[in-house]
N, C-alpha and C positions, 0 to 999 in steps of 0.2 A: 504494500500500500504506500503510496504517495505521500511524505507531507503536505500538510497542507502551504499555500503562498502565503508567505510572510504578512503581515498587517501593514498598513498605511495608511493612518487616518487626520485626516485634516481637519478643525475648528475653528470657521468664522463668528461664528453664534454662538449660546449659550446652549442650542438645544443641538448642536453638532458634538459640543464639550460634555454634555450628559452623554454621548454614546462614549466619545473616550474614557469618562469616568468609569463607566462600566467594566469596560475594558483592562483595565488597572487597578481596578478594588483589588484591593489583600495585596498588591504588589510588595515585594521586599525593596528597600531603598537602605542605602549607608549613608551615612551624613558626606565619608568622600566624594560620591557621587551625585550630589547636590554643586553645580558647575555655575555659580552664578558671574556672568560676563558683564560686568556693569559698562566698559567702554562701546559695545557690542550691544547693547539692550538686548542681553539674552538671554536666558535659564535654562540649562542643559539639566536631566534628572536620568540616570542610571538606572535600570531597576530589573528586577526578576519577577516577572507577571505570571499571573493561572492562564492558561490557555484555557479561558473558557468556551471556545466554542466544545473542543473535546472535550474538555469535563461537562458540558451540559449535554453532549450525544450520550455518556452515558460508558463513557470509558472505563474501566476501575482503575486505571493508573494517572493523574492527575499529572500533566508534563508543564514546565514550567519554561519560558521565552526570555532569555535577556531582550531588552528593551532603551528606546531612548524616547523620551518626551520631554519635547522642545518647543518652549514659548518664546516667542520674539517680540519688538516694541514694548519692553519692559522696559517701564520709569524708576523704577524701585524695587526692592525685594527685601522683604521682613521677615524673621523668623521668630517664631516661640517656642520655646520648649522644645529644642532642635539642641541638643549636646555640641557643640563644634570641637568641642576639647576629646572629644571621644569618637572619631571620623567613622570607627569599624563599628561603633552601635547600628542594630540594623531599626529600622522605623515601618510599619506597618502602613501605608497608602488605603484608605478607606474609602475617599472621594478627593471628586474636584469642582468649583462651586465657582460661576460669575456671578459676580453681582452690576450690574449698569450703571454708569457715574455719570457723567456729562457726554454724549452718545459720541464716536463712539466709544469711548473708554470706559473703564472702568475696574473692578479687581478681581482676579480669580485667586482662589486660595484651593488651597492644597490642603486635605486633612489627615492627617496621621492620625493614627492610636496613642491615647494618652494623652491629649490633647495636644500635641505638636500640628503648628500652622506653618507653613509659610504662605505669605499673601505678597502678591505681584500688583502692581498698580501698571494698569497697559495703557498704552493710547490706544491702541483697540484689540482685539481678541483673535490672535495670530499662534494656535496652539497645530502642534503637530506629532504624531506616535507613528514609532516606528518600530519594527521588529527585527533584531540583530540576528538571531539564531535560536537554537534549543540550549538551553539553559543545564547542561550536563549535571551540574554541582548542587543544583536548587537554591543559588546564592549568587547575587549580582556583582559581579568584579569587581574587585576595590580602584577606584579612578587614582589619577595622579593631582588632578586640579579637584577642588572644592571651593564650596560657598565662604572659607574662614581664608581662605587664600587670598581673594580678591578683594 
């Protein structure tokens, strides 16, 4: 059997970014892998997703995708309760949430487990996921750049 073609999904809207969110629940994230590019207005995010389409066919073995989800026209990037001193904690990816400011801009936030945020202030809502590979380890590769770097 075939894998299936890697993911590639694009959000201009709010209701494009609900299907990514989808996408990315339970994601594994490290704080290394949190890439915020502030000359760039970018935020690169590393992660180890559930392939959920297989898991919802009904698979018994649950296979996991290294991942990149990438927002662009980022003004700002805030974190809470995001460890930076601890880059290899891993953070649990729950959702991702616009909210509309002055059109088009506005903020998506990022929600981890345990209350970890980070929230992006956009000039408008330029999100993109992408799918690296199969994820052999069930652990997303520790990056060399990070959000306490920049």
């Amino acid at each position: 059997m075939m894998p299936p073609a890697p993911l590639k999904l694009i959000a201009l809207d709010a209701d494009d970014l609900a299907v990514i969110s989808a996408h990315v629940q339970d994601a594994h994230v490290q704080a290394s892998d949190i890439v915020w590019r502030q000359g760039e207005k970018r935020l690169v995010v590393g992660m180890s997703r559930l392939d959920w389409e297989q898991t919802l066919s009904g698979e018994t073995a649950s296979r996991r995708l290294i991942a990149a989800l990438r927002f662009d026209r980022v003004l700002a990037c805030k974190s809470r309760k995001i460890n930076l001193e601890a880059p290899d904690a891993t953070l649990e990816l729950l959702g991702i949430e616009f909210h509309q400011g002055a059109a088009p801009g506005g903020s998506a936030l990022l929600l981890f487990s345990q209350g970890a945020t980070l929230r992006l202030d956009v000039e408008c809502l330029e999100c993109e996921l992408t799918d690296l590979g199969p994820d052999d380890l069930g652990t997303a590769p520790a990056g060399s750049d990070s959000v306490s770097s920049r």
